[in-house]
C-alpha positions as CSV (number, residue, x, y, z in Angstrom):
1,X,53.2,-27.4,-41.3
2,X,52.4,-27.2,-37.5
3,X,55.0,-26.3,-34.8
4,X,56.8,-29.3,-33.5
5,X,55.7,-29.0,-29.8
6,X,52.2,-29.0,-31.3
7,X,52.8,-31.7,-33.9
8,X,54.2,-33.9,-31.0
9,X,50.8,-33.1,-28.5
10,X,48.6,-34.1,-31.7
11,X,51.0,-37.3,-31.4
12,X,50.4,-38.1,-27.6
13,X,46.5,-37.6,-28.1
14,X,46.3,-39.9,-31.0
15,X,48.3,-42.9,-29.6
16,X,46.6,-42.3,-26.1
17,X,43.3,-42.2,-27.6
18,X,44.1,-45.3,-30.3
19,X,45.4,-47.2,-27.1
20,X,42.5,-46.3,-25.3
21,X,40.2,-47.4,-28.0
22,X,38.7,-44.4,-28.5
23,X,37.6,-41.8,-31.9
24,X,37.9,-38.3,-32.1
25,X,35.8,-35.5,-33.5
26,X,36.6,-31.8,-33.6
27,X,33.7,-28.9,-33.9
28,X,35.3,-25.7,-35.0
29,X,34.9,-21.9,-35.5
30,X,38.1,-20.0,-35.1
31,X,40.3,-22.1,-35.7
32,X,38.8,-23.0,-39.3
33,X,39.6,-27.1,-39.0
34,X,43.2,-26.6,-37.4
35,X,42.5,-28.9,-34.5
36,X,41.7,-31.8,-37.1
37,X,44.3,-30.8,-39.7
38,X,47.1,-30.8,-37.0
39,X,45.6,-34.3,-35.8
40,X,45.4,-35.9,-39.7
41,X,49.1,-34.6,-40.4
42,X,50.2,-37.3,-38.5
43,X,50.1,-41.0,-40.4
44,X,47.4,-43.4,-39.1
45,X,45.2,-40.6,-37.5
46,X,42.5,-42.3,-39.4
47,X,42.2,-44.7,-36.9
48,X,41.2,-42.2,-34.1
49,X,39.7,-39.3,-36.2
50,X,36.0,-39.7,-37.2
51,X,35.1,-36.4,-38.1
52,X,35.7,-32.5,-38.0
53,X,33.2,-29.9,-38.6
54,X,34.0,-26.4,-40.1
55,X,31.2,-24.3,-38.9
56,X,32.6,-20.8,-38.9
57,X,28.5,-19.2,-39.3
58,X,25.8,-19.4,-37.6
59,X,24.0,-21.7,-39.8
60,X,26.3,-24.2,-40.1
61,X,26.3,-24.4,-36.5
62,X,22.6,-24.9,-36.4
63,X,22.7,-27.5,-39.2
64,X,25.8,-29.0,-39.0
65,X,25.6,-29.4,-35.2
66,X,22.1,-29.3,-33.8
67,X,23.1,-26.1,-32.1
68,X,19.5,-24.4,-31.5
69,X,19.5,-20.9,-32.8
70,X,17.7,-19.4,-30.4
71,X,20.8,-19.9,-27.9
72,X,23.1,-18.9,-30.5
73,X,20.9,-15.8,-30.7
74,X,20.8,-15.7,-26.9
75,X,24.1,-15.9,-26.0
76,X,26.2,-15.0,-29.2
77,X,28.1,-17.5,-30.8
78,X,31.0,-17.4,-28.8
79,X,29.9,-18.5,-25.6
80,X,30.0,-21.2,-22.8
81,X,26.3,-22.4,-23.8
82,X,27.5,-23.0,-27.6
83,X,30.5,-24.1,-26.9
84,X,29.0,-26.8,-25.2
85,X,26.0,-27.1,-27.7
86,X,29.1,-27.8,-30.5
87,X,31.2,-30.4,-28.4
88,X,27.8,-32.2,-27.7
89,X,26.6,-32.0,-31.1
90,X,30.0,-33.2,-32.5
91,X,29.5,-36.1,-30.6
92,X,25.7,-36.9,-31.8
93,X,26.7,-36.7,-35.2
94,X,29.8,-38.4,-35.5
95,X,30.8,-42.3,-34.2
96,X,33.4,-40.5,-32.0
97,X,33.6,-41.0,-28.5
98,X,35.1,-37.6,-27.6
99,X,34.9,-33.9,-28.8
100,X,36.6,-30.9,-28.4
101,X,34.4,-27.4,-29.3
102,X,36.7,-23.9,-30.1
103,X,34.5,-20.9,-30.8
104,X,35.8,-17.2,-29.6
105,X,36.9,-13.8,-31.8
106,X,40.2,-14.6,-33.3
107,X,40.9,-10.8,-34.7
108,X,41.7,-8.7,-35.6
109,X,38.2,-7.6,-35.9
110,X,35.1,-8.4,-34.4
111,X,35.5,-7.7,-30.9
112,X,33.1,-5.9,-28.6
113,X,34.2,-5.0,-24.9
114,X,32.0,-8.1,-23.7
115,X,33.6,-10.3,-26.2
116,X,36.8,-8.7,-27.0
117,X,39.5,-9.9,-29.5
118,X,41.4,-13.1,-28.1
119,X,38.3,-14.3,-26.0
120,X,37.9,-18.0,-27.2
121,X,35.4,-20.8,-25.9
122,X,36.2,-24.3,-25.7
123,X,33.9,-27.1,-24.6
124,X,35.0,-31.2,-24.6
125,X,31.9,-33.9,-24.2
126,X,32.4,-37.5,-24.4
127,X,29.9,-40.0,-25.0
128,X,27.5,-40.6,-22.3
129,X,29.5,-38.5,-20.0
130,X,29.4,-34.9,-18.9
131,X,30.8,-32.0,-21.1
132,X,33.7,-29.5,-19.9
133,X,34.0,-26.2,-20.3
134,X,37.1,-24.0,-20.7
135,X,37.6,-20.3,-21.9
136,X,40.7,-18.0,-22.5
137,X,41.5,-14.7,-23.1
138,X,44.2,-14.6,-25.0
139,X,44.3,-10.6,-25.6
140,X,44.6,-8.9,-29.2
141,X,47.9,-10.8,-30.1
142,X,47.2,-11.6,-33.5
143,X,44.7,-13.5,-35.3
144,X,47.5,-16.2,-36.3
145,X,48.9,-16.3,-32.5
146,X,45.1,-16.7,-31.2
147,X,44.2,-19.3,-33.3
148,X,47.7,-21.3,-32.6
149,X,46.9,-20.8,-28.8
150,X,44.1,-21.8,-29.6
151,X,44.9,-25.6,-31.4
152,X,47.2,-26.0,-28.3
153,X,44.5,-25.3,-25.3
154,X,42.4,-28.1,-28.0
155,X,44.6,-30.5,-28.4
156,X,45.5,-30.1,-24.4
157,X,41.9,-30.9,-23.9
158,X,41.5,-33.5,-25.4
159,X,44.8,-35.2,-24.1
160,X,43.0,-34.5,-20.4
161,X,39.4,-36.5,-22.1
162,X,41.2,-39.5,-23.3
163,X,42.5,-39.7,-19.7
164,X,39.1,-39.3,-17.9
């Protein structure tokens, strides 16, 4: 279903994180649960996936994540602040010990010149630590190709947090 270079990364960050004792939650926009379907396609990912959260609006970012509305109304959903308001709230309402966040405008509407088409967001917190923030313009390359760049900057992410 997934690339092979992808499948295998999804491979290193589960046996890193199972050998590192450590569970796995994914908070996604964009990407529409890629992140945690890429990681479950792989046998035994139960042991290191907790949870994923699907909150492509607004509200289910608000209610599914704690993320406050006001910043959402603030800042726009795709932004540093939410980003790191999902990754965070992944974390508080899951048992995982580390999160990886993906919000941005994966095409091939919805772009404004602030926030154009291919901007994507990504936050990682772990528990009782500090959360990181990433971002990546990608360009107008296609919502498929945006949303693949995506799962691979995610998965890359979180690789980098089992290490830390």
């Amino acid at each position: 279903m997934f690339p092979i270079p992808l499948t295998q990364l999804a491979q290193l960050v589960l046996s890193d994180a199972q050998a590192a004792g450590l569970r796995i939650a994914t908070a996604e926009s964009c990407t529409g649960g890629l992140v945690a379907a890429c990681l479950t396609e792989i046998a035994g990912s139960s042991a290191v996936v907790d949870a994923g959260f699907v909150t492509y609006s607004n509200e289910a970012k608000r209610d599914m994540l704690n993320v406050p509305g006001d910043l959402i109304a603030d800042a726009g959903a795709v932004s540093e602040p939410v980003a790191r308001a999902m990754a965070e709230g992944a974390i508080n309402n899951s048992r995982a010990d580390i999160s990886v966040s993906i919000t941005g405008v994966a095409g091939p509407g919805g772009g404004t010149p602030m926030k154009p088409v291919g901007l994507v967001h990504f936050a990682s917190a772990r528990r009782g630590g500090r959360i990181l923030h990433d971002s990546h313009r990608f360009g107008d390359i296609g919502r498929h190709e945006v949303r693949m760049k995506s799962l691979e900057v995610a998965l890359t992410m979180l690789l980098a947090r089992v290490a830390d």
